[in-house]
C-alpha angles and dihedrals in degrees: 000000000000089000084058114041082045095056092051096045082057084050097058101047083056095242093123131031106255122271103282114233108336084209100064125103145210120287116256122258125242119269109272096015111131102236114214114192115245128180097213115037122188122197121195118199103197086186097043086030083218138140129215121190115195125185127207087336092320125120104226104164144002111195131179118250145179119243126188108311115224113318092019124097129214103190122244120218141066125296116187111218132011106267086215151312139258125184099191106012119176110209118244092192095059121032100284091303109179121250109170135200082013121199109190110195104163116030107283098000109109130188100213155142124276145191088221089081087145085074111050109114091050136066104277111136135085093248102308141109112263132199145178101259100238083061097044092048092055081045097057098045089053090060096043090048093042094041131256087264097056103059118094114203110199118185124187142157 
């Protein structure tokens, strides 16, 4: 309900687009795939580079993203649970570079929030998932509220 009444306050104040139809659900999976259920699912688009959130079967936000740029490679496929979170990481792969509110979610594969903020839209990062900050910070409180387990990262093409 937090998740909710904090998403339209944002709303309001015109810092995120609307929830889109309260109404739509969640895509089907494909036949034969095992479904878990997971409070918060996130859907990454490479091709869109786009990002949908969905709570509780609700689409709340689609926001766009940067995936890995040319040479680079942001995996496709579907990770149960959050590893861990990081609020003001610091990247030991390049130079320091900052991720905040980091959701790693595959090893060293990260959603989080960038400076780069011009490129979003378009294929930037090193492989991860990259927001503007102000989204990857609501995302991130939604997995730390929700708990680590209950988040669903789903990446395609």
């Amino acid at each position: 309900m937090r998740i909710v009444l904090l998403a339209l306050a944002l709303a309001f104040f015109g810092l995120i687009a609307p929830p889109a139809r309260a109404t739509q659900a969640l895509p089907q999976m494909a036949s034969g795939a095992e479904w878990e259920p997971s409070r918060i699912v996130v859907q990454v688009s490479l091709s869109r580079q786009r990002m949908q959130v969905f709570h509780e079967g609700r689409k709340l936000f689609d926001w766009p993203v940067s995936t890995a740029r040319a040479g680079k490679i942001t995996p496709t496929g579907t990770w149960i649970g959050a590893q861990w979170l990081s609020r003001n990481h610091r990247s030991s792969l390049y130079n320091g570079a900052p991720m905040p509110f980091s959701i790693f979610f595959n090893g060293n594969y990260a959603i989080h929030g960038t400076n780069q903020i011009r490129k979003l839209g378009s294929p930037a990062s090193a492989g991860c998932i990259r927001l503007h900050p102000e989204q990857a910070r609501i995302l991130f409180n939604m997995v730390r509220d929700e708990g680590k387990p209950n988040l669903r990262v789903e990446i395609y093409r």
